[in-house]
C-alpha positions in Angstrom: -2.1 -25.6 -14.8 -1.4 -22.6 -12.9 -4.7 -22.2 -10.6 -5.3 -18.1 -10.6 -8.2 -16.1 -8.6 -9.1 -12.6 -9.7 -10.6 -10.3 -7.4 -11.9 -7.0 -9.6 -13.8 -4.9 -11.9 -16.3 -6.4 -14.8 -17.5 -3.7 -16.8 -19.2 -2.9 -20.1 -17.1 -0.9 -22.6 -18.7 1.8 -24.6 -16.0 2.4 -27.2 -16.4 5.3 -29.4 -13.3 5.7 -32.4 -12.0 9.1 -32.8 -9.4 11.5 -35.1 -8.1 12.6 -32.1 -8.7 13.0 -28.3 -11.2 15.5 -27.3 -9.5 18.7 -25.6 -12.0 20.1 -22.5 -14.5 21.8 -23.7 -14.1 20.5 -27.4 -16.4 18.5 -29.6 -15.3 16.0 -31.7 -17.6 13.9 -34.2 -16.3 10.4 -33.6 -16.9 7.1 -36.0 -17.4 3.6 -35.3 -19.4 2.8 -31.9 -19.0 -0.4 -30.0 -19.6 -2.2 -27.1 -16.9 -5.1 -25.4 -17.0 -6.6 -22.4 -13.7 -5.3 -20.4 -13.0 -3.4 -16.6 -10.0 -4.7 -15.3 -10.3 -7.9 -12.9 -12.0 -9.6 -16.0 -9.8 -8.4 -18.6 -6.9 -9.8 -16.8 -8.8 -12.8 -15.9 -9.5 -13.6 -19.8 -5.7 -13.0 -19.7 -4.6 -15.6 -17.8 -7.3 -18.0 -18.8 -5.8 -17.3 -22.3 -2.5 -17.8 -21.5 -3.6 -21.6 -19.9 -4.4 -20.5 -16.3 -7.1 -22.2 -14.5 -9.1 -18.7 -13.1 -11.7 -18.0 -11.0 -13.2 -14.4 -11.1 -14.4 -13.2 -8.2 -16.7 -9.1 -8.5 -20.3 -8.3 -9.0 -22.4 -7.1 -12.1 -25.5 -5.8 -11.9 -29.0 -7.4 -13.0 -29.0 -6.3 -16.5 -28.7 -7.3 -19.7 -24.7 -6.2 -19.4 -24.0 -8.3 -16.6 -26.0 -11.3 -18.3 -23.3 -10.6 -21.3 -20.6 -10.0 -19.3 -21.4 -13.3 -17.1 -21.5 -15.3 -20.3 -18.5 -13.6 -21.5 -16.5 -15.2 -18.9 -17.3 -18.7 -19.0 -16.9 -18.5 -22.9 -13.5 -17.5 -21.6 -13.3 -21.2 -19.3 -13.3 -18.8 -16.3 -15.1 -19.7 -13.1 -17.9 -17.5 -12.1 -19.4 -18.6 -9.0 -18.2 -15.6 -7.2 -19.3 -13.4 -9.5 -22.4 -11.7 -8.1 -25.6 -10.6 -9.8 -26.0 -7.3 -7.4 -29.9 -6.2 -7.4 -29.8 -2.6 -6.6 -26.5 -1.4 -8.6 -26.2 -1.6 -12.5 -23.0 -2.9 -14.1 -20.3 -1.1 -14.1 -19.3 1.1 -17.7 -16.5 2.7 -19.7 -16.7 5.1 -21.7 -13.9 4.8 -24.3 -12.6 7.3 -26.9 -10.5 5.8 -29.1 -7.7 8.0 -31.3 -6.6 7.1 -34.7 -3.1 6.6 -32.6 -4.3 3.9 -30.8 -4.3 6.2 -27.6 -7.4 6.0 -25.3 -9.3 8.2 -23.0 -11.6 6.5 -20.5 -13.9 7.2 -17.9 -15.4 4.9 -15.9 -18.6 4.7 -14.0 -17.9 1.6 -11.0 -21.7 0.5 -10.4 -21.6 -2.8 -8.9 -17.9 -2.9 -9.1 -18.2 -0.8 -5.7 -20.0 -3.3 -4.1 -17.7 -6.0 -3.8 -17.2 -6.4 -0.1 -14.7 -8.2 2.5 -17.6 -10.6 3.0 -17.6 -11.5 -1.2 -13.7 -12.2 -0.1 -14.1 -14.1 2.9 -16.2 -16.2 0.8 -13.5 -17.6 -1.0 -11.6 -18.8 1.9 -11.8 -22.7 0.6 -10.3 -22.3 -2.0 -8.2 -19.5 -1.4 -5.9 -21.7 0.0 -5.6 -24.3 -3.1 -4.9 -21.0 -5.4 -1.2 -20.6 -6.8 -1.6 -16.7 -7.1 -4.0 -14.0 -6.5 -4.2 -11.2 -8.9 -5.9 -7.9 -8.2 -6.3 -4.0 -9.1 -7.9 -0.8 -7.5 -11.5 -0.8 -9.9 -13.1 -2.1 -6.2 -13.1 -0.6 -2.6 -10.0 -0.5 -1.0 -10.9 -2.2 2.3 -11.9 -5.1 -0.3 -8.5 -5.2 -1.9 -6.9 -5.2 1.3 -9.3 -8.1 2.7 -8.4 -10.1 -0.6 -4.8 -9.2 -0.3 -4.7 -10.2 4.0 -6.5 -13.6 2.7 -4.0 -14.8 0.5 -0.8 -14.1 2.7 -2.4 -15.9 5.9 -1.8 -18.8 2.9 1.4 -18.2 1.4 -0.5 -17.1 -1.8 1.9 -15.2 -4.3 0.4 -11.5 -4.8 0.6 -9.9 -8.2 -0.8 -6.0 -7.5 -1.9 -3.4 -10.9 -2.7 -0.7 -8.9 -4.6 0.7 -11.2 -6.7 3.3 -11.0 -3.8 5.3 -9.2 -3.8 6.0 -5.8 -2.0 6.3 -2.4 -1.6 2.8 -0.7 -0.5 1.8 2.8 2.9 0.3 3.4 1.3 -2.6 5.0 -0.6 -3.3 1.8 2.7 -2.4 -0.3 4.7 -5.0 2.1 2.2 -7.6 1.2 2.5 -7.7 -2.3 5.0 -10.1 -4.3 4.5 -8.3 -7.4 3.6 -4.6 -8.1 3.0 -3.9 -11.5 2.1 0.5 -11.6 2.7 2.7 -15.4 4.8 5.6 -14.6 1.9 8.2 -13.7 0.7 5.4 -11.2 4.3 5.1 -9.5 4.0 8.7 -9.2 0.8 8.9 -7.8 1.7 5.7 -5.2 4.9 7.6 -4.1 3.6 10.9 -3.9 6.7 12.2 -5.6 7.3 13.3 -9.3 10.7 12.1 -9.9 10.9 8.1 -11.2 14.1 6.8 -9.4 13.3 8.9 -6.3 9.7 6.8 -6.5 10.8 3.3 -7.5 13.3 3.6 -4.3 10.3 4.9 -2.0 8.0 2.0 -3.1 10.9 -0.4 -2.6 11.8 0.8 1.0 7.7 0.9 1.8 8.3 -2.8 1.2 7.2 -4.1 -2.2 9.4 -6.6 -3.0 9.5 -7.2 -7.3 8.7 -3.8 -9.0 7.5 -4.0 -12.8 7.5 -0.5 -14.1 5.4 -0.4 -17.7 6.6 1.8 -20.0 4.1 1.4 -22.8 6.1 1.5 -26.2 9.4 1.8 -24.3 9.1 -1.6 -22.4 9.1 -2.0 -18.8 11.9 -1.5 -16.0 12.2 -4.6 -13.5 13.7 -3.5 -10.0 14.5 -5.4 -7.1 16.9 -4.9 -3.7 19.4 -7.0 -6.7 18.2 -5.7 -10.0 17.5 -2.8 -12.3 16.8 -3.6 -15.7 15.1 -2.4 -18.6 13.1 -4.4 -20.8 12.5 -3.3 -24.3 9.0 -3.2 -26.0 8.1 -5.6 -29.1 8.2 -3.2 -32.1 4.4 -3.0 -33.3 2.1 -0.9 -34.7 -0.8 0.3 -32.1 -4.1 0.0 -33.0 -5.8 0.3 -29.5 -4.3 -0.1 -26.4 -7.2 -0.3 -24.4 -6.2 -3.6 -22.4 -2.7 -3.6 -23.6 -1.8 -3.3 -19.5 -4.1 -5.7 -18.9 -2.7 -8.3 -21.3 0.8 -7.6 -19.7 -0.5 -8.2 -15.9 -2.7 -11.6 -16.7 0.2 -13.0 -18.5 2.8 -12.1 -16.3 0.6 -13.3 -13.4 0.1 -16.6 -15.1 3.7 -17.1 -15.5 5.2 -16.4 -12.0 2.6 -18.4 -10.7 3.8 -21.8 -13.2 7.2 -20.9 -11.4 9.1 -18.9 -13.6 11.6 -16.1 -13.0 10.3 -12.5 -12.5 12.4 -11.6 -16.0 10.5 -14.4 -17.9 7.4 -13.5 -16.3 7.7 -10.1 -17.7 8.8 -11.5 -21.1 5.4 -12.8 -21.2 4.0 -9.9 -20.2 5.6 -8.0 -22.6 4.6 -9.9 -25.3 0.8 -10.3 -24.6 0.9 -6.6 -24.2 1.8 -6.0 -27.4 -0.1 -8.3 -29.4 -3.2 -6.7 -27.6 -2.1 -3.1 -28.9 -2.7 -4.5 -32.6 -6.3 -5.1 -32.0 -9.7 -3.4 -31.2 -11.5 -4.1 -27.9 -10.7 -4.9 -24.7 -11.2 -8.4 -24.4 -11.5 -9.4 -27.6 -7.2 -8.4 -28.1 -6.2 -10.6 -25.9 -4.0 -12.9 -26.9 -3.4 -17.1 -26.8 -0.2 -18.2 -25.0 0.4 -19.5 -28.3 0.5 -16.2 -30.3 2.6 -14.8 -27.0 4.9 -18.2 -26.8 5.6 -17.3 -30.7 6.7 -13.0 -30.5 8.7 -14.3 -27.7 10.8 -17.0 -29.7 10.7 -14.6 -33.1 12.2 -12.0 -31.0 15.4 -14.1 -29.2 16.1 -14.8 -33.0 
């Protein structure tokens, strides 16, 4: 069993269902409300516990009722929580989701006690750090904590999968630490600081990143290396939500490289998860079983 630690966000999601996303300034009466837990360090951690990994979740919540929820959320979900701090002067982090009747989401995010993981909550997980088979990790915390997380597992030969998600600029030194970098287009765009996608994905790869996995929502991903471009088609589905659809991809994926497979059958995974997540409502709650992925993957090779 693939041992994977999660350094990242835990959040509440305040989903609201809509006709259509609201233009600025515009109104628009929605439907259904609903709350799942999500943020993305413990939707990717549900991910890879899903898909068999052993995972330990390491971020904050506040002392609230949400962070009670989102604390028994995760060990419902097998995942280790004893580095998941109750924080006592910052609420849980939120989302605010609107939801369009084509599945496409608007979010905004409010990081509460998400911002106050620190390099110390890291540091604390030096033990068994080194007994991990991957660390997998995103931008919802501070950057000097992603970086401490990042330094921790390298001074152990710990494989690094990187969403770096919410988009911004990273150092090279970060980039040239990370095994796997997993950005959407706009993110790639955002990392490079340029608006063209080969001039960007050659940019990143001379910065030092060494595997690339471009998502490409319904048109699949692109998988570059120094020895490999290729494009990898998307499952043909119909999208209900695809809240954690990018989350599904990157805890799967993770899960796989870390049990040893190849970079294209970690993304095949990844792939798959990410699409059966698209057919459901709710972050966490969409997330497939390695068994439902394990099956689109064989029905689609037929």
């Amino acid at each position: 069993m693939a041992k994977v630690l999660v350094v990242g966000s835990i959040n509440m999601d305040l989903v609201v269902r809509v006709p259509h996303s609201p233009k600025p300034g515009e109104t628009v009466l929605g439907d259904d409300f609903e709350t799942f837990p999500g943020g993305k360090g413990a939707n990717q951690a549900v991910a890879a516990a899903r898909m068999g990994g052993e995972v330990t979740m390491v971020g904050r919540v506040g002392s609230d009722n949400f962070g009670d929820s989102l604390i028994q959320g995760l060990i419902e979900n097998n995942i280790k929580t004893s580095y998941v701090i109750k924080d006592p002067e910052t609420p849980t982090g939120i989302a605010m989701i609107a939801v369009a009747a084509d599945g496409e989401n608007l979010i905004v995010v409010a990081s509460g006690a998400n911002y106050k993981v620190s390099e110390a909550d890291v540091a604390n997980t030096r033990d068994i750090m080194r007994d991990m088979d991957l660390l997998l990790i995103q931008l919802e915390c501070p950057l000097e904590t992603v970086t401490a997380a990042i330094d921790l597992a390298k001074a152990y030969d710990i494989p690094v999968v990187l969403n770096p998600a919410p988009a911004q600029p990273l150092s090279q030194a970060l980039l040239a630490n990370v095994d796997v970098l997993t950005p959407n287009e706009t993110e790639l765009k955002i990392l490079a600081g340029v608006e063209n996608v080969n001039e960007a994905i050659q940019k990143v790869l001379s910065w030092g990143a060494k595997n690339l996995v471009v998502t490409l929502g319904a048109n699949g991903a692109r998988v570059v290396t120094k020895d490999m471009d290729r494009h990898i088609p998307a499952h043909e589905i119909t999208a209900v939500d695809t809240t954690a659809a990018g989350d599904a991809f990157n805890g799967a994926l993770a899960v796989a490289f870390a049990e040893g497979k190849s970079l294209l059958e970690a993304v095949d995974y990844g792939m798959a998860a990410g699409a059966l997540a698209a057919t459901h409502r709710g972050a966490q709650p969409s997330l497939p079983t390695r068994d439902a992925v394990e099956n689109l993957i064989k029905a689609s090779q037929v």
